[in-house]
C-alpha positions as CSV (number, residue, x, y, z in Angstrom):
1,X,22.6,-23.2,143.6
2,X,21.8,-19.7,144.3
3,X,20.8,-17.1,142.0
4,X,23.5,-15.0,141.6
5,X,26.2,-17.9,141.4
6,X,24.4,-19.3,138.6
7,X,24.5,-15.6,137.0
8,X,28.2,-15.8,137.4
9,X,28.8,-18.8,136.4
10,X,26.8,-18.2,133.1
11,X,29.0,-14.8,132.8
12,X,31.8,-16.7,133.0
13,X,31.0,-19.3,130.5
14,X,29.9,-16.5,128.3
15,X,33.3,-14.8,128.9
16,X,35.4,-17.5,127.9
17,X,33.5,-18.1,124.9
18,X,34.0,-14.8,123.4
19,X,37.5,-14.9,124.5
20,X,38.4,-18.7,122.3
21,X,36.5,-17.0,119.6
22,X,38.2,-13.6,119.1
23,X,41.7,-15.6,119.7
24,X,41.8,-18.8,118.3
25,X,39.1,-19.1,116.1
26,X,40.8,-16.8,113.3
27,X,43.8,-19.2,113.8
28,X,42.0,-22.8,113.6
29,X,40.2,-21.3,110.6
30,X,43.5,-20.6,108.8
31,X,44.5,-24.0,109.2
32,X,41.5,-25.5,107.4
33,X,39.4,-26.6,110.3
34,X,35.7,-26.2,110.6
35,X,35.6,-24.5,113.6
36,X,32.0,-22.7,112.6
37,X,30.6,-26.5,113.1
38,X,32.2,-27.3,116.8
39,X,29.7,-27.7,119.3
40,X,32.1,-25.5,121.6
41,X,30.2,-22.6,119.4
42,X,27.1,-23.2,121.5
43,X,28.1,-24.8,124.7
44,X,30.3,-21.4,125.7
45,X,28.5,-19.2,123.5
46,X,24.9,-20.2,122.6
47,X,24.4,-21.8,126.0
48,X,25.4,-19.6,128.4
49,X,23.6,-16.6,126.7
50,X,20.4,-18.4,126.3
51,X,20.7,-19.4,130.0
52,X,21.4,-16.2,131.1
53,X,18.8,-14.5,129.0
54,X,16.1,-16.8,130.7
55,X,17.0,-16.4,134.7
56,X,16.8,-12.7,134.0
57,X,13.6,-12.8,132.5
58,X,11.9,-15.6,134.2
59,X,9.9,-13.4,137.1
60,X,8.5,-10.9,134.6
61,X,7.9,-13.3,131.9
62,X,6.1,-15.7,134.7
63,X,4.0,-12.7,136.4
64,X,2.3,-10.9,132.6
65,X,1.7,-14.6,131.6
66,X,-0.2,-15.9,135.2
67,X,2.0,-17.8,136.0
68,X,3.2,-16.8,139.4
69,X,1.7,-17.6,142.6
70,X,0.9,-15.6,146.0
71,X,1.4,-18.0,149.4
72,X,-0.5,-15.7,151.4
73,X,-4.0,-14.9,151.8
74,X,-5.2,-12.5,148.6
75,X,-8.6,-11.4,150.7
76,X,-9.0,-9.5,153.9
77,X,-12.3,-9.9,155.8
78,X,-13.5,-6.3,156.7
79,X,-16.8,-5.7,159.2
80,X,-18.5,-8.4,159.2
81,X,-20.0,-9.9,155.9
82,X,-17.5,-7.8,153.2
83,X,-14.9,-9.8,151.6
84,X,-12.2,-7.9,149.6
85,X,-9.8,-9.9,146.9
86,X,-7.1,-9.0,145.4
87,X,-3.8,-9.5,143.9
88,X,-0.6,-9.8,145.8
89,X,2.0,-7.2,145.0
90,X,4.8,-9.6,144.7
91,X,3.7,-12.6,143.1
92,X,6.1,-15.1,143.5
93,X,7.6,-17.0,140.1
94,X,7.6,-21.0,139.8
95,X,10.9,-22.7,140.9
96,X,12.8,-23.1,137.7
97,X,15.2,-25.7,137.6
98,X,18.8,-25.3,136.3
99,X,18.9,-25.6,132.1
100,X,20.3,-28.8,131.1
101,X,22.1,-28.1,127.1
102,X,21.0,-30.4,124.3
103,X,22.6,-30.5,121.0
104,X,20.2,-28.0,119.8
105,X,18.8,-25.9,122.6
106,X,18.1,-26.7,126.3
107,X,15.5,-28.6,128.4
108,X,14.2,-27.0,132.4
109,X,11.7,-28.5,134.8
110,X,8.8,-26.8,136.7
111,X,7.3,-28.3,139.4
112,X,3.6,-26.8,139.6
113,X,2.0,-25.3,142.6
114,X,-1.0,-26.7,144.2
115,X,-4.2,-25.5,141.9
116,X,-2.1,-24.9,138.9
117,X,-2.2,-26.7,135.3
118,X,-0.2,-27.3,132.8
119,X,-3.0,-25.2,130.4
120,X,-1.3,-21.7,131.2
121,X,2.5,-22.7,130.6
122,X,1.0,-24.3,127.0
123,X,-0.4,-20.7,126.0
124,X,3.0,-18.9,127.2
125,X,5.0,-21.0,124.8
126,X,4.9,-18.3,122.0
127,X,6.0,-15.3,124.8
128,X,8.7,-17.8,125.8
129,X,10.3,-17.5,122.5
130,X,10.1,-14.2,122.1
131,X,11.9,-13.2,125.6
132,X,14.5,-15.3,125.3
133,X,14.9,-14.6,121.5
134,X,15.1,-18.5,120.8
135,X,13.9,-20.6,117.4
136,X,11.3,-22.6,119.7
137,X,9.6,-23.3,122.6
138,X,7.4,-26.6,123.4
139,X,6.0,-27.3,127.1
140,X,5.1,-31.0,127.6
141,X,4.1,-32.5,131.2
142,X,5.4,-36.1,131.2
143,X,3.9,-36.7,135.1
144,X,1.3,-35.0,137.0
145,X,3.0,-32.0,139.0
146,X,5.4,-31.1,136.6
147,X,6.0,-29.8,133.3
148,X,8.7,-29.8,130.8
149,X,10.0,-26.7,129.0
150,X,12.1,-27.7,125.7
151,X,13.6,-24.5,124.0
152,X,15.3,-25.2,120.9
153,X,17.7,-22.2,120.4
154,X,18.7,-22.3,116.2
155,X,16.5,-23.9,113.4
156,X,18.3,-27.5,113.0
157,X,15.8,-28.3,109.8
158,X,18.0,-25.3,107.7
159,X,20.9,-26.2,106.0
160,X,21.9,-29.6,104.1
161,X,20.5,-32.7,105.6
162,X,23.0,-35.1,104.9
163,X,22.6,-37.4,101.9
164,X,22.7,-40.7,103.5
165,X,21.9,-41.7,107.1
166,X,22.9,-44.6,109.2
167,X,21.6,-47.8,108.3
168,X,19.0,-48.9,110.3
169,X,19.2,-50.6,113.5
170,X,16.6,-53.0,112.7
171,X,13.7,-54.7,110.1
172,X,11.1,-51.6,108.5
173,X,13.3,-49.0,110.4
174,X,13.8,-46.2,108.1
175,X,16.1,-43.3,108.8
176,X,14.6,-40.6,106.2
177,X,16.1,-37.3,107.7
178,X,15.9,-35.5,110.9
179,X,13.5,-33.9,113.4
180,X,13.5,-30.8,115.3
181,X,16.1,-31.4,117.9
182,X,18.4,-32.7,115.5
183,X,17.9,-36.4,116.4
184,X,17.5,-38.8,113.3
185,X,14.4,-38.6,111.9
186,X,12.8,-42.6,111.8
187,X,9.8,-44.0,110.5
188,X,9.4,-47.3,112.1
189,X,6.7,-49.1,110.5
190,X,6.8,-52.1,113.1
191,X,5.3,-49.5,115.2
192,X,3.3,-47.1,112.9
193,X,2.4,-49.5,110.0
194,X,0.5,-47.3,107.9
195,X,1.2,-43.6,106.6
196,X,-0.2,-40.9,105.1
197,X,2.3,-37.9,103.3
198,X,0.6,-34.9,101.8
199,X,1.7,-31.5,100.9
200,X,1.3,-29.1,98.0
201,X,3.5,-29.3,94.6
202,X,7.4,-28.9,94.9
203,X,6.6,-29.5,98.8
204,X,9.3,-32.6,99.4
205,X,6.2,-35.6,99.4
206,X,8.7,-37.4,96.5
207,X,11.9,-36.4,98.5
208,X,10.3,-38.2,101.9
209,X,9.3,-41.2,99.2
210,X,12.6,-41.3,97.5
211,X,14.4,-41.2,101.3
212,X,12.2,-44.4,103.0
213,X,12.9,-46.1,99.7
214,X,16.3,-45.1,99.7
215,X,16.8,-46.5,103.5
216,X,14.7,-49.9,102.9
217,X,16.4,-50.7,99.9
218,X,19.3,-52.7,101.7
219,X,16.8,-54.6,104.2
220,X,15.2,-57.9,103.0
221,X,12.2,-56.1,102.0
222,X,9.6,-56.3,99.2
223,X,8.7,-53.2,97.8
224,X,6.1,-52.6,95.2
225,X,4.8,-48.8,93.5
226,X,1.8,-47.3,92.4
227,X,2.9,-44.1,90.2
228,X,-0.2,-42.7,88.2
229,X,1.9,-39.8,86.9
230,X,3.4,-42.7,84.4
231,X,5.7,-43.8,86.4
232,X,7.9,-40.7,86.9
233,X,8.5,-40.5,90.8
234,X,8.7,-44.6,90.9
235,X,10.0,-45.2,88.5
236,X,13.9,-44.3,89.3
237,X,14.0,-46.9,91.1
238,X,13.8,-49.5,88.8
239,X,14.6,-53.2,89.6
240,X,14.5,-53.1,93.1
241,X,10.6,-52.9,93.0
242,X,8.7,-56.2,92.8
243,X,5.9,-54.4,90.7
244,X,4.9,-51.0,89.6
245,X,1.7,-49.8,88.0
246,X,1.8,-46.6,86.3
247,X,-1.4,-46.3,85.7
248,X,-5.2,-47.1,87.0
249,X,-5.6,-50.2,85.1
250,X,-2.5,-51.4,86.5
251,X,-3.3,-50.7,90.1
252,X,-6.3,-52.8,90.4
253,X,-4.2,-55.7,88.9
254,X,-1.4,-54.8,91.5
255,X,-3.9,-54.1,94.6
256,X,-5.4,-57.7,93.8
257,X,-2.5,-59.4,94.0
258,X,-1.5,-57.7,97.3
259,X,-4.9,-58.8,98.5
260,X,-4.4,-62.3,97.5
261,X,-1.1,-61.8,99.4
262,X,-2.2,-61.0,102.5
263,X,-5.0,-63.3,101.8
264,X,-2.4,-66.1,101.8
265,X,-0.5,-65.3,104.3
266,X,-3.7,-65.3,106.8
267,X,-4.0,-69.4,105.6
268,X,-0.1,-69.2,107.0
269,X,-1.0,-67.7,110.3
270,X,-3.9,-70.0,110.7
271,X,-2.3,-73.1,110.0
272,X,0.2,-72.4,112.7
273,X,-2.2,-71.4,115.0
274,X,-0.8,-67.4,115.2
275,X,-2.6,-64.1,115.1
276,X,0.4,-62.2,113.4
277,X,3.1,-63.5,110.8
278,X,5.8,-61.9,113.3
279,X,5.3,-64.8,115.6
280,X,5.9,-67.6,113.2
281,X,9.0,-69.0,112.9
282,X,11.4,-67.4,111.4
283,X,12.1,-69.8,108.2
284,X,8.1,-69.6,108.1
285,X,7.9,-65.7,108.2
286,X,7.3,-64.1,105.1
287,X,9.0,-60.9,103.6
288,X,7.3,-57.5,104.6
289,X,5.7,-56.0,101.8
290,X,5.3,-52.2,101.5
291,X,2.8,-50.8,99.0
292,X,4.2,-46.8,98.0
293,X,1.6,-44.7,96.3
294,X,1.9,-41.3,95.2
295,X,-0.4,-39.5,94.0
296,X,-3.1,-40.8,96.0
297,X,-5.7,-38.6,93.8
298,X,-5.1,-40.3,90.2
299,X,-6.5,-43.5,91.4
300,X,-9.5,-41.7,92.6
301,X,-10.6,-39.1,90.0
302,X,-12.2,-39.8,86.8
303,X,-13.9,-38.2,83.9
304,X,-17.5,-39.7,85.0
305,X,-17.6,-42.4,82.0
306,X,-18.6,-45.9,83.5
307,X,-15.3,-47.7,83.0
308,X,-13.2,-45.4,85.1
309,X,-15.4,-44.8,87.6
310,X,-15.8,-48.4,88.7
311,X,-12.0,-48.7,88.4
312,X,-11.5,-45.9,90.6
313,X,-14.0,-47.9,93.4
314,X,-12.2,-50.8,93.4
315,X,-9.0,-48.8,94.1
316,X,-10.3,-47.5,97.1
317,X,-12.1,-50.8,98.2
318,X,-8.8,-52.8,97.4
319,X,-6.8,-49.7,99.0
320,X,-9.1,-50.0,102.1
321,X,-9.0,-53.8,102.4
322,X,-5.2,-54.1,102.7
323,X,-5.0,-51.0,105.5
324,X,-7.5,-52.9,107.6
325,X,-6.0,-56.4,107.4
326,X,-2.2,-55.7,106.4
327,X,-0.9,-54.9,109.7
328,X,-0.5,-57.6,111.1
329,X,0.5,-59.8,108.0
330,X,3.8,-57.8,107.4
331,X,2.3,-55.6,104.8
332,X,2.4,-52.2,104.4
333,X,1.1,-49.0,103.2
334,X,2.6,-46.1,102.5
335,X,-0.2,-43.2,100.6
336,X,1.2,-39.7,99.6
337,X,-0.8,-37.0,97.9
338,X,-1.6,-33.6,98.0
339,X,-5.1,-33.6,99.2
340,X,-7.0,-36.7,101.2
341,X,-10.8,-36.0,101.7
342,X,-13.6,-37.2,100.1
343,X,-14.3,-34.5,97.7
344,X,-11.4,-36.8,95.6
345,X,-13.1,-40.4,95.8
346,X,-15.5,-42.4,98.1
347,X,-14.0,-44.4,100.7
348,X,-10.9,-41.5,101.1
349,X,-12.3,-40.8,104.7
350,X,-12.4,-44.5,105.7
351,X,-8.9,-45.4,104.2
352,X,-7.6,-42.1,105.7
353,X,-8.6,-43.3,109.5
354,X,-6.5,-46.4,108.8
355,X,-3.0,-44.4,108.7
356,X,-1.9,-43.8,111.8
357,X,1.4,-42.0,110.8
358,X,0.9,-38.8,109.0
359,X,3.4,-36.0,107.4
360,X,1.9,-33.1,106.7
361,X,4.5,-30.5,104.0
362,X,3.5,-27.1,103.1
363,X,0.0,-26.7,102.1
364,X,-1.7,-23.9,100.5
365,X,-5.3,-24.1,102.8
366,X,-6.4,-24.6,105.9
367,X,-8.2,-27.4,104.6
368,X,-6.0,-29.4,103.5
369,X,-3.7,-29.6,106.6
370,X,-6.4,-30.1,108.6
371,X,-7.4,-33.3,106.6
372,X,-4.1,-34.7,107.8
373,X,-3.4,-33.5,111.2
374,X,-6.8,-32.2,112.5
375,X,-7.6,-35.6,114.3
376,X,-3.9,-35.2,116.1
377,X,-3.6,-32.4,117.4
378,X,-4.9,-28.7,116.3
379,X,-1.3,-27.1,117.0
380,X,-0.1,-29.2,114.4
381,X,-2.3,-27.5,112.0
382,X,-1.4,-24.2,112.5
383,X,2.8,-25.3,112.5
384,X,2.0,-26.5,108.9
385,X,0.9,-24.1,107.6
386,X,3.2,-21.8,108.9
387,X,6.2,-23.8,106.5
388,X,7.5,-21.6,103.8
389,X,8.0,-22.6,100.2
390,X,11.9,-22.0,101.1
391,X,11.5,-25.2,103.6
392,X,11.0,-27.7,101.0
393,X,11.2,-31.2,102.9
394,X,10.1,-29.3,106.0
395,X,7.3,-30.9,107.7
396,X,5.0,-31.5,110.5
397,X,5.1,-35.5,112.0
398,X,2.5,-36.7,114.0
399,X,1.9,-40.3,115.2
400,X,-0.4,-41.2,118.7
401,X,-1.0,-37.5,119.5
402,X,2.6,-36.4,119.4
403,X,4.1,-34.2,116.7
404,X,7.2,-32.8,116.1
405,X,8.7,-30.7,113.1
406,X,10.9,-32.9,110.8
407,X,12.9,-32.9,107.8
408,X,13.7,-35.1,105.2
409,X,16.9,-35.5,103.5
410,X,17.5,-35.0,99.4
411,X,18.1,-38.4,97.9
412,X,20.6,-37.7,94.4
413,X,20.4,-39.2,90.9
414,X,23.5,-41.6,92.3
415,X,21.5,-42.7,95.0
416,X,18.4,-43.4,93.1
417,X,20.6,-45.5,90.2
418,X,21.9,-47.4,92.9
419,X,18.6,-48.2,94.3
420,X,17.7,-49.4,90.5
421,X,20.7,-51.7,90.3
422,X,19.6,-53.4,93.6
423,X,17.4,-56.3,93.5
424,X,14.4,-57.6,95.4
425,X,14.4,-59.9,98.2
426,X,13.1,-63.4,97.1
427,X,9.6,-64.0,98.5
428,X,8.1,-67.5,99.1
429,X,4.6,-65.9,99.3
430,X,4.8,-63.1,96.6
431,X,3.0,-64.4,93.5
432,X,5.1,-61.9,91.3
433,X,8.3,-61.6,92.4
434,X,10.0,-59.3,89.6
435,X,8.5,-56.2,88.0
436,X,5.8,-57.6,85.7
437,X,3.0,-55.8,83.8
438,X,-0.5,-55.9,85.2
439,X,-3.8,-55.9,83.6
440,X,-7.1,-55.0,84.5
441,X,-8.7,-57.6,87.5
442,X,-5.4,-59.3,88.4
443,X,-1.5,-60.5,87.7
444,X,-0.7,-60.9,84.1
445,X,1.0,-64.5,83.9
């Protein structure tokens, strides 16, 4: 299409949406409607703007950031061994392809010029946003040539997230907010098994707990909780946990009997000849079990009297033994705190490589975002710590590499109670299937 019957087309688009506003939207509104909600808003507003707002841009924007090209010769031989290089005086900009709308911004294409990387287009994301005035810009290259540019034109994480999702579309699927785009937020732990949360106080760690509780609840899931704070994140949710320590005592006893669990259910898989509980049959198959620990750091630290201190080691050896081996056997981990290195405990850093999922919320240091999201990506760390303590629930998701900017939703005392009224799956393989009282080196009977 050429360029300036794209320009008019935008124009008109942008024409047409100033037009519906200033005449009917004062009329809908009187009627009751939610017209300030209608996706019309940005698809003949927002859109067409943003779009025009890049085209005109897009040559100087691509020429003080490198990224233009010349396609003739940029050196003139003079005499006979000078050479004299230089610049072209009208670099020519990429080939931009036309902006496709999304819910929540717009997505383009650039095909890349022979001898260019992706490296440049990553390091013009930030001058991006700012010349076309938009929330976000993120450049991915999904295949060699070519690179994505993703420009998210409002914040979707303000606002209210709504209160209850979907249910989920299948087994340890867990719809727990939403991400960036405005897509459902989903923690899949057939996929990612193990996770690690952190963030500082009052940063939404309980809120993400309270959500993936909230959206397991209804599956055929066995859920048990290891609250050190006495039980007072946890604890809301009453009988639909199969156990609950609320304090270190109580956690070894609980840890043990997840280790004799998975124990167990390794005599299952070898017995029928299978190297996962997922391919036994499926009256075999036992319920997945996911272990929910908050406050990761009240297992670990002690006063330095004997007792304590060899409690807190067998936390983290129990802790470690079912993130290496529970994968596979259906169970679960899930590990929130505010800080995860090994000034807290020994064996932090081991257990720590073991989750592959990580959420990272507002953190006051450097440090303690780059515990969690240093091995992913170093982006990641700066985007964290860039959350404000008005973006409580904001956070930054990272799983294989990827990250992405997420938000969880706020889970009420009504949803909570009804999570407590609901009860636990039975288990043929759970030693303790209702909430019981442990004691120090195993199950109280």
């Amino acid at each position: 299409m050429p360029g300036s019957l794209v320009v008019w087309v935008l124009l008109a688009l942008l024409l047409v949406g100033v037009l519906t506003r200033r005449w009917w939207e004062p009329l809908l509104a009187a009627r009751g409607l939610p017209v300030r909600q209608w996706p019309w808003r940005w698809w003949l507003l927002g859109y067409p703007a943003t779009a025009l707002r890049i085209f005109t841009t897009w040559r100087r924007l691509a020429y003080l950031n490198g990224l233009s090209v010349s396609t003739s010769p940029d050196r003139r031989v003079l005499g006979r061994d000078l050479v004299v290089q230089g610049q072209a005086l009208r670099p020519k900009p990429p080939r931009l392809s036309w902006p496709v709308p999304t819910k929540t911004g717009l997505t383009m294409r650039v095909l890349l010029q022979p001898g260019q990387t992706p490296a440049p287009y990553f390091a013009a994301a930030g001058a991006m946003e700012h010349a076309w005035q938009v929330h976000g810009v993120r450049v991915t290259s999904p295949r060699r040539g070519q690179v994505m540019i993703h420009v998210t034109a409002l914040d979707p994480l303000t606002g209210d997230v709504p209160s209850a999702g979907p249910p989920a579309a299948a087994l340890l699927s867990a719809d727990v907010g939403r991400i960036e785009d405005g897509e459902p937020w989903v923690i899949d732990l057939r996929r990612v098994p193990h996770w690690l949360i952190t963030g500082a106080t009052q940063s939404g760690k309980s809120s993400l707990l309270a959500a993936l509780v909230l959206a397991l609840a209804p599956q055929p899931v066995a859920l048990v909780g290891i609250d050190c704070k006495g039980g007072m994140e946890l604890g809301l949710f009453g009988g639909r946990l199969s156990a609950l320590a609320t304090n270190r005592q109580q956690a070894v006893g609980l840890l043990s009997g997840v280790v004799k669990e998975i124990q167990a259910r390794m005599r299952v898989c070898r017995e029928a000849g299978k190297r996962s509980v997922w391919e036994l049959p499926e009256h075999l198959r036992p319920v997945p079990l996911v272990v929910v620990v908050d406050e990761l750091a009240e297992l670990y630290l002690t006063d330095g009297s004997r007792g304590p201190k060899d409690e807190a080691e067998q936390c983290g050896t129990l802790l470690l033994r079912v993130a290496q081996l529970g994968a596979s056997l259906g169970v679960h981990l899930i590990v929130a705190g505010q800080r995860v290195g090994s000034d807290i405990g020994p064996r932090v850093t081991a257990l720590r490589a073991q989750l592959g999922g990580r959420v990272a919320h507002r953190a006051h240091d450097e440090a303690s975002a780059e515990m969690t999201l240093g091995d992913i990506n170093p982006d990641a760390v700066i985007t964290a710590l860039s959350i404000t303590e008005e973006e409580q629930g904001v956070a930054v998701v990272a799983t294989g590499g990827r990250w992405v900017r997420a938000r969880s939703r706020l889970v009420s005392t009504a949803d909570a109670a009804g999570i407590a009224r609901t009860d636990p799956p039975a288990n043929p393989f759970l030693v303790q299937p209702d909430p019981v009282t442990f004691e120090k080196g195993g199950v109280a009977a």
